[in-house]
N, CA, C and O atoms as a Tripos MOL2 file, in Angstrom:
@<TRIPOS>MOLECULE
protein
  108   107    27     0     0
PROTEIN
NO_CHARGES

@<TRIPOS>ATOM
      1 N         -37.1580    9.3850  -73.7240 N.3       1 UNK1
      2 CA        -37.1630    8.3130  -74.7340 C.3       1 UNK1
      3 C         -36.8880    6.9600  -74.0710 C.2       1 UNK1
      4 O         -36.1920    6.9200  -73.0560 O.2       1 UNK1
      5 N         -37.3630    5.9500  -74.5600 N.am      2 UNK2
      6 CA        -37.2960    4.5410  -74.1240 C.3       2 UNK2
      7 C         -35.7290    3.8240  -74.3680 C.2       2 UNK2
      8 O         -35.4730    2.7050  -73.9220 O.2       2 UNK2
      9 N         -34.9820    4.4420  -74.9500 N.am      3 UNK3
     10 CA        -33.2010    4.4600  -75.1620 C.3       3 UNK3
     11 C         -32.9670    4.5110  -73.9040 C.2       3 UNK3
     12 O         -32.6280    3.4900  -73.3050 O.2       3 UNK3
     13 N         -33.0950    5.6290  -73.3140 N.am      4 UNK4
     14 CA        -32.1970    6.3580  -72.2730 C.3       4 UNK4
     15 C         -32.8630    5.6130  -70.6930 C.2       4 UNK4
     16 O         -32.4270    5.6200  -69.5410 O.2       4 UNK4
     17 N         -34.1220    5.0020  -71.3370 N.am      5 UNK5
     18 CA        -34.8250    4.6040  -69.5720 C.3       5 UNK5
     19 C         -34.4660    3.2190  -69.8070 C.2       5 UNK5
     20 O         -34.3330    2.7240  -68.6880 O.2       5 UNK5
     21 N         -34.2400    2.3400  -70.6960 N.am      6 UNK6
     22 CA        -33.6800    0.7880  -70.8660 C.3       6 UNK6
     23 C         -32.4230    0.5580  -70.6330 C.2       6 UNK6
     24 O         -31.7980    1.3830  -71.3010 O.2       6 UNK6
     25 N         -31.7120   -0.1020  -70.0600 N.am      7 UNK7
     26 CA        -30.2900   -0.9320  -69.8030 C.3       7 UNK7
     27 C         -30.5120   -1.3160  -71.0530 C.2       7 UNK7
     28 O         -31.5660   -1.5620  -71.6390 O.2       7 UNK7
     29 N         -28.7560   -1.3520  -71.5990 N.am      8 UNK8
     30 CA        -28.4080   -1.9600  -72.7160 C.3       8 UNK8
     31 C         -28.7930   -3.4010  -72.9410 C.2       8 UNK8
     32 O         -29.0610   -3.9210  -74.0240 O.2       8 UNK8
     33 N         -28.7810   -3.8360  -72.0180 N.am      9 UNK9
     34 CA        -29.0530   -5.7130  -71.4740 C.3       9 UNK9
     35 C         -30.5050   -5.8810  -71.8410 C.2       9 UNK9
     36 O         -30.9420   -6.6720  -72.6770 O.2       9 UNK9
     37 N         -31.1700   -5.0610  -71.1300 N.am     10 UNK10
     38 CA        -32.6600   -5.1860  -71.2730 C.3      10 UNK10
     39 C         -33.1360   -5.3700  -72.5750 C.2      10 UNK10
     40 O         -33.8350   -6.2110  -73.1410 O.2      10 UNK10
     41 N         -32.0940   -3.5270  -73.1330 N.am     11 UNK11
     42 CA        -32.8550   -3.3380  -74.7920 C.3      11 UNK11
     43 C         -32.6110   -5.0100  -75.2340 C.2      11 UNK11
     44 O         -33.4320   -5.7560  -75.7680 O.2      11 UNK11
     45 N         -31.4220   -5.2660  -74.8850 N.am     12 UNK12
     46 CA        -31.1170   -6.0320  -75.9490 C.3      12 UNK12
     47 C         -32.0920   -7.5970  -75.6720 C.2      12 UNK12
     48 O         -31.9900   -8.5270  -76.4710 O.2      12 UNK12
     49 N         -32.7030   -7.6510  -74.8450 N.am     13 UNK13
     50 CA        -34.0500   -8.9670  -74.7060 C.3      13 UNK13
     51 C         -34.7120   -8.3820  -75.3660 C.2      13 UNK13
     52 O         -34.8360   -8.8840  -76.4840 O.2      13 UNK13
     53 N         -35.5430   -6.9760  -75.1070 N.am     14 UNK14
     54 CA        -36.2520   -6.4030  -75.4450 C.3      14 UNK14
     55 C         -36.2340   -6.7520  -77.1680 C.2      14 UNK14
     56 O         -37.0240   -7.3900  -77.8630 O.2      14 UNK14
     57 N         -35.3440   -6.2440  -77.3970 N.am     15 UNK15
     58 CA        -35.3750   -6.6280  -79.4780 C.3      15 UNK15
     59 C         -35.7820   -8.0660  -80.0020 C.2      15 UNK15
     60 O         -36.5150   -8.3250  -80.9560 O.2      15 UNK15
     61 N         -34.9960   -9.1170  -78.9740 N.am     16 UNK16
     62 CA        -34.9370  -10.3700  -79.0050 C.3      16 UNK16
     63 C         -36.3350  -10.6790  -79.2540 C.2      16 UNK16
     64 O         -36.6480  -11.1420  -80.3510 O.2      16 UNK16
     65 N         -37.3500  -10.4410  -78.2100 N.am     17 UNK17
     66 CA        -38.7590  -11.1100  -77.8130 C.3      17 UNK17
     67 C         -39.8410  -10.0670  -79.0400 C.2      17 UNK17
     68 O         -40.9850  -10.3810  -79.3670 O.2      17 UNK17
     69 N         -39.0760   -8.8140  -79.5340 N.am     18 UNK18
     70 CA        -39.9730   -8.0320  -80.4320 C.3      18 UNK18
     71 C         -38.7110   -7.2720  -81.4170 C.2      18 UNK18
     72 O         -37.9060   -6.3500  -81.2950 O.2      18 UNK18
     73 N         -39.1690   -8.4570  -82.6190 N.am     19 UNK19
     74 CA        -38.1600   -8.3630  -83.8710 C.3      19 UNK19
     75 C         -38.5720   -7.0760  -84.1930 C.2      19 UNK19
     76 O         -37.7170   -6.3660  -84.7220 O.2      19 UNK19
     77 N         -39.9720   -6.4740  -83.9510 N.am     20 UNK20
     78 CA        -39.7690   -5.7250  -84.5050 C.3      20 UNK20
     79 C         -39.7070   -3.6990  -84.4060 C.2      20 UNK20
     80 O         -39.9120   -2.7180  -85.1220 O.2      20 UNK20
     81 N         -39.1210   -4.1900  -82.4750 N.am     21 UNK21
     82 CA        -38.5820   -3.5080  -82.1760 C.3      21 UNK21
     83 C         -37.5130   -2.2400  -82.8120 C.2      21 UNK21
     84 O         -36.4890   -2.6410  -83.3670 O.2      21 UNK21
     85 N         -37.7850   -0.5040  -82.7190 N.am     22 UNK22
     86 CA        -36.6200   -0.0600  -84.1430 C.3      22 UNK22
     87 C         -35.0870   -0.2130  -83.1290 C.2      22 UNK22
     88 O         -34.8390   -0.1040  -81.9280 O.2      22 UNK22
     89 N         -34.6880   -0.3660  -83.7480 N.am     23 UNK23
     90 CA        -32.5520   -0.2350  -83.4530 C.3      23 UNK23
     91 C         -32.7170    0.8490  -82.5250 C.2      23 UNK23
     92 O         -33.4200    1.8590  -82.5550 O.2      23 UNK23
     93 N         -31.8260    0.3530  -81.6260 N.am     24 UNK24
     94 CA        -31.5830    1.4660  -80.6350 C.3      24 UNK24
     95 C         -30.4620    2.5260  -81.4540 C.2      24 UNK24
     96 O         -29.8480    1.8310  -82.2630 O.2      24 UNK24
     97 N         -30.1690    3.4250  -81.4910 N.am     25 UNK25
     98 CA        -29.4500    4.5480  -82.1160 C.3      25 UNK25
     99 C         -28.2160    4.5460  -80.6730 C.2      25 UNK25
    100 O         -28.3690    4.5710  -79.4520 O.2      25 UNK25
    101 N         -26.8000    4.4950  -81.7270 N.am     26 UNK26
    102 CA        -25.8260    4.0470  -80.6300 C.3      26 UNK26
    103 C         -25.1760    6.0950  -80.5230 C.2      26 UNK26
    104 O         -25.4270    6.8880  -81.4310 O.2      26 UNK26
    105 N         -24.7400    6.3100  -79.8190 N.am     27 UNK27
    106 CA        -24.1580    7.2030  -78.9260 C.3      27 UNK27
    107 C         -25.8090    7.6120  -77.7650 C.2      27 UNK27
    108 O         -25.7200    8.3940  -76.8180 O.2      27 UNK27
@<TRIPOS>BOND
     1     1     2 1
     2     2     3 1
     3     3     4 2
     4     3     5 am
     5     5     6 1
     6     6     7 1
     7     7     8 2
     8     7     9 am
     9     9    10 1
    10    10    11 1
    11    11    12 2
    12    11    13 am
    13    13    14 1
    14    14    15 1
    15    15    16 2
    16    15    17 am
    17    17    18 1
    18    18    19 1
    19    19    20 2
    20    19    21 am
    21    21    22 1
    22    22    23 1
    23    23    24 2
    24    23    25 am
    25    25    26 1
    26    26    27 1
    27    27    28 2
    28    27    29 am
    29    29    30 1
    30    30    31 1
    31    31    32 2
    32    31    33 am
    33    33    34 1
    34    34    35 1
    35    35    36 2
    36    35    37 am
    37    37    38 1
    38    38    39 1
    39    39    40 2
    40    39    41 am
    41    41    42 1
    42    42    43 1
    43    43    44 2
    44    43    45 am
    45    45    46 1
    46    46    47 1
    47    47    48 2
    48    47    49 am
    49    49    50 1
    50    50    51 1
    51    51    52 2
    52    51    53 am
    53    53    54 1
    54    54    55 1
    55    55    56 2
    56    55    57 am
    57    57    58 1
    58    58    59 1
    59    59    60 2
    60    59    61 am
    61    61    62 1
    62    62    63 1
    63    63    64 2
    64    63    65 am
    65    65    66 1
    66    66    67 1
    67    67    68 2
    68    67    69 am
    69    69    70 1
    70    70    71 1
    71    71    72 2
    72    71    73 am
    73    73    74 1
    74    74    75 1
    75    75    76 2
    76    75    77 am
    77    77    78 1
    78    78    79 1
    79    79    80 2
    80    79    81 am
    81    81    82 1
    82    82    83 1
    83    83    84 2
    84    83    85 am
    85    85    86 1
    86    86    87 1
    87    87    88 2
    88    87    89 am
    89    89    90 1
    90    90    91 1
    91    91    92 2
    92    91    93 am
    93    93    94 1
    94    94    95 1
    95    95    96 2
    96    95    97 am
    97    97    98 1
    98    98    99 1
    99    99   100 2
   100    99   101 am
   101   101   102 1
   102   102   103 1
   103   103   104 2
   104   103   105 am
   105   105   106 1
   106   106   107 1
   107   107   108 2
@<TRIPOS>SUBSTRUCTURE
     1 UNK1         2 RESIDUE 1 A UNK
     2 UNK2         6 RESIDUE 1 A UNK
     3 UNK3        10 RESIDUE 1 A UNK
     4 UNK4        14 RESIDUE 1 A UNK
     5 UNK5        18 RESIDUE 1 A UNK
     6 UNK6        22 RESIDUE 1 A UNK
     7 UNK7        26 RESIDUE 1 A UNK
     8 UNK8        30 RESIDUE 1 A UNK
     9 UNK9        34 RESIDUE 1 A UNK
    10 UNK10       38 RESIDUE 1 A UNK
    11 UNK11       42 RESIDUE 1 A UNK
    12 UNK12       46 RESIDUE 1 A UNK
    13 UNK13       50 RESIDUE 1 A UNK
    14 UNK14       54 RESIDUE 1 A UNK
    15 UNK15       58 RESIDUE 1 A UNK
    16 UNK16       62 RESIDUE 1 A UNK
    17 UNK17       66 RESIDUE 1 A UNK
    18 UNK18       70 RESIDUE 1 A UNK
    19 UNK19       74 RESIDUE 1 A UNK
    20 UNK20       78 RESIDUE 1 A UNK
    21 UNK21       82 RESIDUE 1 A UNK
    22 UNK22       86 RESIDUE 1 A UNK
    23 UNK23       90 RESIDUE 1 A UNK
    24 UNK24       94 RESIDUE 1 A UNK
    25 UNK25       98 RESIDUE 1 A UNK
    26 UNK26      102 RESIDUE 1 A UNK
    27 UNK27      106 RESIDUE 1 A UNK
């Protein structure tokens, strides 16, 4: 899954630049 291969940092541009990116699921 694209969770587990992204840095938290990344996801979190990642959402930034594509709103409509889904929520990463936290644990």
């Amino acid at each position: 899954m694209v969770e587990r291969l992204v840095p938290d940092e990344l996801w979190e541009l990642f959402q930034r630049v594509v709103p409509e990116a889904p929520s990463r699921p936290q644990g």
